[in-house]
C-alpha positions as CSV (number, residue, x, y, z in Angstrom):
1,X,13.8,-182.8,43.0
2,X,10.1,-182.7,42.1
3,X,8.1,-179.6,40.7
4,X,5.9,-178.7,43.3
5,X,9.8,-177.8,44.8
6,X,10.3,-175.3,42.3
7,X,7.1,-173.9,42.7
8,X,7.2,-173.8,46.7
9,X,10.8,-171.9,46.4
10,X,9.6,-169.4,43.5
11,X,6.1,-169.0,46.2
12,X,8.5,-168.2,49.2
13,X,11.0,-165.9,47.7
14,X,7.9,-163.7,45.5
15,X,6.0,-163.5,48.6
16,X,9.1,-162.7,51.3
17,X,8.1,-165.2,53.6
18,X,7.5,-168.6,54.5
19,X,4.1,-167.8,56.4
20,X,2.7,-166.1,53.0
21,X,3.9,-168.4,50.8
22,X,1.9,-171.5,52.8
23,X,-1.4,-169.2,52.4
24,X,-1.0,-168.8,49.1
25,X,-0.5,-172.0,47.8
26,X,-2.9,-173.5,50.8
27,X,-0.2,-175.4,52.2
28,X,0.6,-176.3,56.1
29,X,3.5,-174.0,56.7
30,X,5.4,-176.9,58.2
31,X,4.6,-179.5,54.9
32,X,6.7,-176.0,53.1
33,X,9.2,-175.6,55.6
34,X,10.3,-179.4,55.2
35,X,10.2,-179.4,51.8
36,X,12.4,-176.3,51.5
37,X,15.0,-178.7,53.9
38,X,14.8,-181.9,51.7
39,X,15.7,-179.7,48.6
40,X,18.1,-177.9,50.5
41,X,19.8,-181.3,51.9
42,X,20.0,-182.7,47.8
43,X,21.6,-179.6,46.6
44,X,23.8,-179.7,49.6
45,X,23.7,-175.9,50.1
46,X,21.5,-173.2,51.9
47,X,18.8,-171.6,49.7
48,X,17.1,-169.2,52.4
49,X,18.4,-167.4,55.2
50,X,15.2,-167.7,57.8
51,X,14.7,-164.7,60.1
52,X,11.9,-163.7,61.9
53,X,11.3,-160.8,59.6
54,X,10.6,-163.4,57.1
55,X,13.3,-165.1,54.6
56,X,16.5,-164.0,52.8
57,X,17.6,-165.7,49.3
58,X,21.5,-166.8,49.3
59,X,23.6,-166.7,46.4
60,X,23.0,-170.0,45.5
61,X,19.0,-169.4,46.2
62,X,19.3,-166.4,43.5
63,X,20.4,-168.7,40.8
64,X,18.3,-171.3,41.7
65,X,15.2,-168.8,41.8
66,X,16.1,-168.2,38.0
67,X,16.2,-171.8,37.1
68,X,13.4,-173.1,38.7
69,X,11.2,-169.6,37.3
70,X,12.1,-170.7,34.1
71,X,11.0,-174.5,34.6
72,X,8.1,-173.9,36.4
73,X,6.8,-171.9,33.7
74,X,7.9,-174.4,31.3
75,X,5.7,-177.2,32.8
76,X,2.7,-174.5,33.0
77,X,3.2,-174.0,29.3
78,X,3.0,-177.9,28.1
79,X,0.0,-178.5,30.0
80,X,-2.0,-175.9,28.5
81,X,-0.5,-176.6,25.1
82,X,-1.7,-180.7,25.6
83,X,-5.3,-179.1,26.1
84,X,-5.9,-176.9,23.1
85,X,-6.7,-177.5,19.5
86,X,-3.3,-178.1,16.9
87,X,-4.2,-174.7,15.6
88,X,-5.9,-172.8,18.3
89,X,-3.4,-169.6,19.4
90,X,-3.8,-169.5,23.5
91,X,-1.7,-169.6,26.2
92,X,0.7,-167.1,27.7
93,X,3.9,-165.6,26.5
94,X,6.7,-163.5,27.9
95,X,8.9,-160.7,24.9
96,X,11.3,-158.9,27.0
97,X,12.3,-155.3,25.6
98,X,15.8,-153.6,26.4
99,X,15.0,-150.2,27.8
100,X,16.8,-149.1,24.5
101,X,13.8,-150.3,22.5
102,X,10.6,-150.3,25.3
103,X,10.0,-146.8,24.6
104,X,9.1,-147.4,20.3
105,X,7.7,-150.5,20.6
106,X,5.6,-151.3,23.6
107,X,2.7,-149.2,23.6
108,X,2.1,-150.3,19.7
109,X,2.9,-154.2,20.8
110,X,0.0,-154.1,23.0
111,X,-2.6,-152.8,21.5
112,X,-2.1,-155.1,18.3
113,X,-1.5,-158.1,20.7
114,X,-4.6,-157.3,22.7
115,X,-6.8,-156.8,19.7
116,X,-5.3,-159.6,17.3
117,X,-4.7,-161.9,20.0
118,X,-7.4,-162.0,22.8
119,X,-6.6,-165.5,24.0
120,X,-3.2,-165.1,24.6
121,X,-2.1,-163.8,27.8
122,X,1.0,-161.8,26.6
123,X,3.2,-160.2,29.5
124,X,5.8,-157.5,28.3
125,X,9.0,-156.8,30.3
126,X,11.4,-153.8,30.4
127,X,14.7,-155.3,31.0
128,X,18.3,-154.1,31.5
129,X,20.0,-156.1,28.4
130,X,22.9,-157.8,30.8
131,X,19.6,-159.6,32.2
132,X,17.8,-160.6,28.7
133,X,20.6,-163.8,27.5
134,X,20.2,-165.3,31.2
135,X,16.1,-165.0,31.3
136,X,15.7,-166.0,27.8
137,X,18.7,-169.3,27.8
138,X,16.8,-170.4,30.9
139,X,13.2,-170.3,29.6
140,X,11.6,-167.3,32.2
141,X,11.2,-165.4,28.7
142,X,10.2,-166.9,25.3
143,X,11.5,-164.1,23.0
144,X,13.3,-161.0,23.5
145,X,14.3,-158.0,20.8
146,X,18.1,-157.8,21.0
147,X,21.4,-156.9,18.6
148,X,22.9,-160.0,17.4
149,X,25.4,-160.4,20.7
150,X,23.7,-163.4,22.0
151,X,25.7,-167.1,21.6
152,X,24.1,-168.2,18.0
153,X,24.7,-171.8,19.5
154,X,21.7,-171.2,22.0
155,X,19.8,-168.5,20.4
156,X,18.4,-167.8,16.9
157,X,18.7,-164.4,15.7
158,X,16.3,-162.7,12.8
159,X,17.4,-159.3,12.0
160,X,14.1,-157.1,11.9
161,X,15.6,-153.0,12.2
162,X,18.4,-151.2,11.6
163,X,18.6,-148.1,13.6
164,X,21.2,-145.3,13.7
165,X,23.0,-144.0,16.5
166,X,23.5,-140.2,16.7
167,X,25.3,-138.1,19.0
168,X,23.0,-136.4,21.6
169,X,24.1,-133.5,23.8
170,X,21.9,-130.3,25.5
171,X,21.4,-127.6,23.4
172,X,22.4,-125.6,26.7
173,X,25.4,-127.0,27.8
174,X,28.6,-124.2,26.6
175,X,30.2,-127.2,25.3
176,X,27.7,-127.7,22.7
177,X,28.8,-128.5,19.3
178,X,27.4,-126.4,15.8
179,X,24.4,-128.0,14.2
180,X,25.2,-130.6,11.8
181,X,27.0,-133.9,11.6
182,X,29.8,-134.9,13.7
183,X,32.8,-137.1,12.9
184,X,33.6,-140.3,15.2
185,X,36.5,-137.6,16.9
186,X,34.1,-135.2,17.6
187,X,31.4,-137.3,19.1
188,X,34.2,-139.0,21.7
189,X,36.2,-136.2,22.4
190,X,34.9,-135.7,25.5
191,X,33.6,-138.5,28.3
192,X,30.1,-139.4,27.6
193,X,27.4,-140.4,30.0
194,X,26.3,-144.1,29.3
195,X,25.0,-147.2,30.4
196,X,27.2,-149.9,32.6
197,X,28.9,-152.2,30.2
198,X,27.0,-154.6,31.9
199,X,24.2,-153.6,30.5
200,X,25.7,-151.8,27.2
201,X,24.9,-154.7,24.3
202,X,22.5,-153.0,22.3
203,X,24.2,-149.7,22.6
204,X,27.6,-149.3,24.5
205,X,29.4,-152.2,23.2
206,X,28.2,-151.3,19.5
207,X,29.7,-148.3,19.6
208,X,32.8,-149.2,21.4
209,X,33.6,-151.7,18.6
210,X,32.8,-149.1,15.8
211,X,35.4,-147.4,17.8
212,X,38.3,-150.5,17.9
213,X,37.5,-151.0,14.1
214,X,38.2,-147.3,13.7
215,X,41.2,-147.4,15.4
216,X,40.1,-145.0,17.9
217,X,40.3,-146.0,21.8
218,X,37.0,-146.6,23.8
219,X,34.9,-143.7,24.9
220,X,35.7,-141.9,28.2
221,X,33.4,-142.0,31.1
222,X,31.6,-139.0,32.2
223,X,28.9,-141.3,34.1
224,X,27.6,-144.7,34.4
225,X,23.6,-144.7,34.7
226,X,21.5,-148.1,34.6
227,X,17.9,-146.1,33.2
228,X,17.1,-144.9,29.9
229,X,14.9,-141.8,31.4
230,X,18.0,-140.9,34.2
231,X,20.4,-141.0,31.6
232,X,18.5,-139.0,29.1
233,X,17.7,-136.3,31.8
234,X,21.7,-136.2,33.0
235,X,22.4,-135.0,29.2
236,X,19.5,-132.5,29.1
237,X,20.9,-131.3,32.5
238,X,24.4,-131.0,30.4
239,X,26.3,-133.3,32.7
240,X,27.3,-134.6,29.5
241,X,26.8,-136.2,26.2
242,X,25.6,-139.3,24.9
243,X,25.7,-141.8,21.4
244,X,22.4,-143.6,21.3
245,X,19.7,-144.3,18.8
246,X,17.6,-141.5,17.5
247,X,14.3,-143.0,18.1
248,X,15.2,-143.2,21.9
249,X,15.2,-139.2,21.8
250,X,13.2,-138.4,18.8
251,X,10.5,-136.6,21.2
252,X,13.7,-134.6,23.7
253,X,15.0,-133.6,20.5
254,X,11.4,-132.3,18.4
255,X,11.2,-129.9,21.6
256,X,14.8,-129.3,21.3
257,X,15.6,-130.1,24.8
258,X,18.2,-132.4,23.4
259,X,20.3,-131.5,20.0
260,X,21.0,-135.2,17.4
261,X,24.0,-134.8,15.5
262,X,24.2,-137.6,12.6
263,X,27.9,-139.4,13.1
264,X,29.8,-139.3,10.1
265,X,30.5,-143.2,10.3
266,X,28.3,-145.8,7.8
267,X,28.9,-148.3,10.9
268,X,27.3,-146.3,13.4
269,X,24.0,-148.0,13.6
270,X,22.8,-151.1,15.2
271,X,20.4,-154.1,14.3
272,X,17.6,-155.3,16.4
273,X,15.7,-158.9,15.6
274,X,13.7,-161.7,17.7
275,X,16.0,-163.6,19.7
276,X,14.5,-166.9,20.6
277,X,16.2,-170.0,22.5
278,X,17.0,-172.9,20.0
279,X,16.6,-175.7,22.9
280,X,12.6,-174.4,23.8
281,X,9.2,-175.8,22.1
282,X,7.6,-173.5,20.1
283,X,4.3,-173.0,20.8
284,X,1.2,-171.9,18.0
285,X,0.9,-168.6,20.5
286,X,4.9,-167.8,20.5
287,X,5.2,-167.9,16.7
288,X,1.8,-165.7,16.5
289,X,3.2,-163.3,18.9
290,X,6.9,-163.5,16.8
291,X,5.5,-162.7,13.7
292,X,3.3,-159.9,15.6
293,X,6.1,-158.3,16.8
294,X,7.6,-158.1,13.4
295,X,4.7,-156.8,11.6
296,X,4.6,-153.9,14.4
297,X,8.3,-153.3,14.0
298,X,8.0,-152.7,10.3
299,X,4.8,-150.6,10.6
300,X,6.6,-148.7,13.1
301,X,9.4,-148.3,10.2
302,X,7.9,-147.5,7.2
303,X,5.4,-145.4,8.3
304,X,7.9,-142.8,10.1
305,X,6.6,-143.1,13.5
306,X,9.9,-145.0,14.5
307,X,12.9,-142.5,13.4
308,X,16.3,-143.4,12.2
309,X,15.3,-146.7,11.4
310,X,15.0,-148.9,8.1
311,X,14.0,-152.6,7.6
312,X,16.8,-155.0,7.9
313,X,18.3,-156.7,5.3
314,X,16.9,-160.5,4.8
315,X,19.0,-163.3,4.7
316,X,21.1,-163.3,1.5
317,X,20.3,-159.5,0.8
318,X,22.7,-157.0,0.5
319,X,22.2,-154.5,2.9
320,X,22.0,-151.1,0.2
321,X,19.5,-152.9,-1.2
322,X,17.0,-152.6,1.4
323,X,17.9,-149.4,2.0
324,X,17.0,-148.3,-1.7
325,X,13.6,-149.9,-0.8
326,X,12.6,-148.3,2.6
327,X,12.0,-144.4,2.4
328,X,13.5,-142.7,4.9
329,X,11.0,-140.6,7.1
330,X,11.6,-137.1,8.2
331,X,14.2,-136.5,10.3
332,X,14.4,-133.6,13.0
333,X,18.3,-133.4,12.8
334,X,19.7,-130.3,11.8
335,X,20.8,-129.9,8.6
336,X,24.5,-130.2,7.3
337,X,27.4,-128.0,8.6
């Protein structure tokens, strides 16, 4: 297989089409097609489905889309790091946010990236998490913000946030609970809307093993929703209730269109960090725009703006101990029963 292959397949499936692939790279439509056959033939399976409404990706032209996305901007990435200074930051990087996180930290990443970093093309995605491992393990993204459920063998983890979970519910619905904290019981005794396990690592499948170490069974169902906005809207609507972390609905609940009810449970939280692959180069630009992204994270923390958080603990540091060093901000949760 040669690059320009990768490249030609990653053209044709972004653009839909053979035809607008060809104009886009200025390439004879025919040179395309026949390349597209020859890497067919030495895979030894279909990647595109031609039609004359343009071209379909197979199965196997889905995974291979992801591979050669991820090698393609690979390549990109060492030529423009062979042509720069040792210590010059430029080139481009990729941080992928699960929608459990987008919401806190992008706006702030930005701006500091932008104004700290002008060389550096930086592109932010919003992800579903059951997306982040694959993207990340096959080099499309060069560092995403996850909870420590990645395979350490591929991926380094440094713990930046801990953030707790609370249980969320509409201040409308008759099945509303008093103001106050809620025990573990109280917060799954009914089914709860949440996200596809799929896509539950940073939340779902934190709580469900708070649940198994509790000896309590999995949460019920209610709803499965895929969006962070849909799902939040379904619980102000009071088709049902939700455990996710406060920060996520700090503004729903300071209008009190959503009502946070701390869980009586020390485990109840989660812990966000960089996750980076341990098998990709590390350029000057990634490890300015990894130590950016933790400098926002604890800004965001200390200074309030980020609610129900506190700094992680560092290697070798008991976890009480940062605590006892971070004050907690203001918290618009109701006071004790």
């Amino acid at each position: 297989m040669e690059l320009r292959q990768f490249k030609y397949f990653v053209a044709i499936v972004d653009c839909g089409s053979l035809s607008r692939a060809a104009q886009q790279l200025f390439v004879a439509q025919s040179a395309l097609s026949k390349q597209m056959a020859e890497l067919e033939g030495e895979l030894g399976t279909p990647l595109l489905l031609r039609s004359r409404n343009g071209v379909t990706v197979t199965e196997a032209g889905k995974v291979f889309y992801e591979y050669a996305q991820g090698i393609t901007k690979q390549v990109g990435d060492a030529k423009a790091a062979v042509h720069v200074a040792a210590d010059s930051v430029v080139g481009s990087v990729v941080a992928a946010l699960p929608q459990s996180v987008s919401p806190m930290i992008a706006l702030p990443l930005m701006r500091a990236a932008a104004r700290r970093y002008p060389d550096v093309v930086f592109h932010l995605n919003e992800e579903l998490t059951g997306n982040m491992a694959d993207q990340l393990l096959r080099g499309r993204v060069d560092v995403a913000i996850f909870s420590p459920t990645m395979p350490a063998e591929d991926i380094a983890f440094t713990p930046l946030v801990e953030e707790d979970f609370v249980f969320l519910e509409s201040p409308q619905d008759p099945r509303a609970l008093p103001p106050g904290d809620v025990s573990i019981e109280e917060a799954t005794a009914r089914p709860l809307v949440w996200p596809a396990n799929a896509h539950g690592h940073c939340t779902r499948w934190l709580v469900d093993a708070v649940l198994e170490a509790a000896g309590q069974p999995p949460a019920r169902v209610a709803a499965e929703i895929n969006s962070v906005y849909t799902l939040k809207a379904a619980v102000e609507a009071g088709l049902g209730a939700t455990i996710m972390p406060l920060g996520l609905a700090q503004r729903e609940v300071r209008e009190d269109r959503l009502r946070a009810h701390r869980i009586d449970s020390p485990a109840m939280f989660r812990t966000l960090g960089l996750c980076v692959s341990v098998h990709l180069p590390t350029t000057n630009a990634k490890r300015a725009i990894c130590n950016l992204i933790g400098d926002v994270i604890r800004d965001l923390c200390t200074s309030g703006q980020w609610e129900g958080t506190r700094l992680a603990a560092p290697a070798g540091k008991a976890r009480k101990e940062v605590r006892a060093s971070v004050p907690r901000p203001p918290s618009p949760l109701q006071p004790r029963r």
